[in-house]
N, C-alpha and C positions, 0 to 999 in steps of 0.2 A: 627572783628578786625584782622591785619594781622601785621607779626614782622616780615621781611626779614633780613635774614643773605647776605650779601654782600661783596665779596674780590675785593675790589677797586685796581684795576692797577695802575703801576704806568702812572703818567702826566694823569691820568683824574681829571677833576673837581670835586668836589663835589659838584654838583648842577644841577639843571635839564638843564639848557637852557646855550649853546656853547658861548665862548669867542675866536672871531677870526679863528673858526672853530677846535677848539683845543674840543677833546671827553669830554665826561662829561655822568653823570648818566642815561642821556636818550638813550644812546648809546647802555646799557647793560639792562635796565628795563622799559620795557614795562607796568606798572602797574598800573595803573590813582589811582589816590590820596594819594600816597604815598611821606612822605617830611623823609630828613637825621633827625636822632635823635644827632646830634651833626657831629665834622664837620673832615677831614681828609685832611692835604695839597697836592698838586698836586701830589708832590718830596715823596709823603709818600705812599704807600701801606697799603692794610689788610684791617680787619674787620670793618664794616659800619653796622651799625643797619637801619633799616629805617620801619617807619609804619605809615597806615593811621588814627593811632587815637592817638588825640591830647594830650590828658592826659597822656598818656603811653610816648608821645614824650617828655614831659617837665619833667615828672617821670626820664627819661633815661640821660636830657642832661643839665637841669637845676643847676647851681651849687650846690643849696641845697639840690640833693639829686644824687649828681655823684658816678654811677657807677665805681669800678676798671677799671682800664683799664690799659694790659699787652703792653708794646714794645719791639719789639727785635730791637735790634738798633748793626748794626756793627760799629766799629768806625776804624780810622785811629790811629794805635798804640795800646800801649797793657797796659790796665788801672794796677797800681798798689794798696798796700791797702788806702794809701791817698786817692786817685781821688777816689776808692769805696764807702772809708768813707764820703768823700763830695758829692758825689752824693747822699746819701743814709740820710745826714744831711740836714736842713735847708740852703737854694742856693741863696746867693745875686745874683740876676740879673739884677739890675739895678734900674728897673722898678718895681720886687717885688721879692720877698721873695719866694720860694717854698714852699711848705709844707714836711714834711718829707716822706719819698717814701720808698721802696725797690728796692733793685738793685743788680747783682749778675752777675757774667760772669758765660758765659752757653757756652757748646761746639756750633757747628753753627748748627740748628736746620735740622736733617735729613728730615723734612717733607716738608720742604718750596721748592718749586719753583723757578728756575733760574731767574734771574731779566731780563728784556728785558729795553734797553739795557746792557750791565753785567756793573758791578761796576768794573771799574778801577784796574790793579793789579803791584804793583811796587815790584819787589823783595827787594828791599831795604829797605823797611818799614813794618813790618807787619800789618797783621787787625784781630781787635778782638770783640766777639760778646758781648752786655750784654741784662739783660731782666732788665727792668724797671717797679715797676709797680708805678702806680699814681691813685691819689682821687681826681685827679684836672686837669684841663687841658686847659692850656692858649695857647694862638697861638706860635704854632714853639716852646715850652717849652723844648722836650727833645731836641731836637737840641742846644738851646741854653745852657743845661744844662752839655749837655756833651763838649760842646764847652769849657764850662766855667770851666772845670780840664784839659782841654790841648788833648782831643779826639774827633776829629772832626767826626760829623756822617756821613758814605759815605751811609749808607742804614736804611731805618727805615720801621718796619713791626708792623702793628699792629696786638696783635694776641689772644685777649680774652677783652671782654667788658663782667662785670659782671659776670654771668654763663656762657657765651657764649664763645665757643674759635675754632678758626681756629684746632686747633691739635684732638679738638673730632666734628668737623662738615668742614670734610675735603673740602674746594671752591679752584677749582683753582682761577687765576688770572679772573673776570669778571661774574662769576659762582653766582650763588644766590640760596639759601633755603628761602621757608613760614616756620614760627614756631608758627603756633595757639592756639599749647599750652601754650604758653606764659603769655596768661590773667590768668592763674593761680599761677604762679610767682610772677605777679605783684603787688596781693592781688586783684585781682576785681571779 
């Protein structure tokens, strides 16, 4: 059984086979039978789990048994305690409901990686970083979450699923580790 750590670039797919000629996971791993253990949007960066055994995959991405999962997310403007506090409470979004989270502005993370291409810089506006974490994870959620107190996301980094965290298994951008230790974590 094998558990690859993964730092998804930004504008790759998360999937094995190309749309339009646009990169995707086969790009960067060469590994035959390896599937995502959950999913990562194009516009999104960071951590990807992926492995070839099946039970370990629906263990990691199945809602009933979701893994934390850390984001750094910059935004456009500079959240006060309100938007903290509604971020960090139950999120009308329309559609559903969040669950409660954690959430906390962080200085901008000294370990990360320059974005290729950079994110946008206006002096007139500033930008500010927060760490999110979630036990759930609906499509484009933090995005719409931080949308939804008036800070738009310009950059989103994923950067710890469960035990596993980009800041103690340093991957640049496209970089992968095996973690075999892993079935002992798992319980198996």
């Amino acid at each position: 059984m094998s558990l690859i750590l993964f730092n998804k670039p930004f504008q790759v797919l998360c999937q094995f086979s190309s749309q339009e000629g646009r990169e995707c996971l086969a790009d960067y791993l060469k590994i035959p039978g390896i599937y995502p253990a959950g999913r990562l949007d194009a516009d999104s960066e960071g951590l990807m789990l992926l492995t070839d055994d099946g039970q370990l995959q629906h263990k990691i991405a199945h809602p009933d048994h979701k893994e934390a999962k850390t984001y750094l997310v910059q935004v456009d403007g500079v959240p006060d305690a309100a938007a903290m506090a509604r971020l960090q409470a139950p999120l009308d979004l329309g559609d559903f409901v969040t669950k409660p989270c954690r959430a906390a502005r962080i200085a901008e993370p000294k370990w990360l990686w320059p974005r290729n291409p950079p994110i946008r810089a206006r002096q007139d506006k500033p930008t500010s970083w927060i760490a999110i974490t979630l036990e759930e994870g609906k499509n484009r959620q933090v995005r719409r979450m931080t949308a939804a107190v008036g800070l738009p996301t310009l950059r989103l980094v994923r950067s710890s699923i469960g035990p596993f965290s980009l800041s103690t298994h340093p991957l640049l951008p496209g970089e992968f580790i095996d973690v075999p230790a892993y079935s002992r974590h798992a319980g198996k």
